[in-house]
N, C-alpha and C positions, 0 to 999 in steps of 0.2 A: 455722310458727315453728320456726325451729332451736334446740332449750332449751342447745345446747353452746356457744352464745354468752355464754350468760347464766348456768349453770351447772354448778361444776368441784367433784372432792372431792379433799382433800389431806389426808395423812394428820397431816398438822404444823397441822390447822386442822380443831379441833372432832370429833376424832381419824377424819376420813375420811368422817364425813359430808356427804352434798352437800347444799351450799351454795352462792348466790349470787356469782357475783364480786366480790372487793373489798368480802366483809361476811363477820360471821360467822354471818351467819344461815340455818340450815337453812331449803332446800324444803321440808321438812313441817311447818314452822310455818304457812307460806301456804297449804297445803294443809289445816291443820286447820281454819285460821281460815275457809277457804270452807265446808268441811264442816261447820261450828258455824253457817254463815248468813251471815256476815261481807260486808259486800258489799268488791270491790275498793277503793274507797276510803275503807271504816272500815281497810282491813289498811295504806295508803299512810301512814294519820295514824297509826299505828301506827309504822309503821317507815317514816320520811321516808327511809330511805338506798335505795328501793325506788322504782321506777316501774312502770308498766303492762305493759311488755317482761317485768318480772321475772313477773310475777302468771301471763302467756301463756306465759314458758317452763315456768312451774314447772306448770303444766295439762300441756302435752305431754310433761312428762317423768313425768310419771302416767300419761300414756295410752300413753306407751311403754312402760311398767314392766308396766299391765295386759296387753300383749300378747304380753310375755314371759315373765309368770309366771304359775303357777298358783295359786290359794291353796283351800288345799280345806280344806272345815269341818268 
């Protein structure tokens, strides 16, 4: 899954956080709402402007971010 299809950050849109295209809804809403237990499609009725594409990018744009960054506790 290439997540750069599916998610861009613009600084004029949600002041630069990434987000979906064509919404304004941040990746890490999807991203919390898995973490909370959320299956894929309780977050879809959630936010109908979303599809399955969205749910798989915003995964790999997590698991890119895990493998570029550190976070130490």
């Amino acid at each position: 899954m290439d997540w750069k299809n599916h998610i861009s950050s613009d600084p004029k849109i949600m002041h630069g956080t990434a987000c979906f295209h064509g919404t304004r809804i941040p990746v890490s809403v999807v991203l919390d709402n898995l973490a909370d237990g959320l299956s894929p499609d309780e977050i879809l009725q959630q936010y109908p402007s979303l599809n399955r594409s969205h749910i798989s990018a915003a995964i790999s744009y997590a698991a890119e971010l895990a493998r570029e960054q550190v976070v130490l506790t």
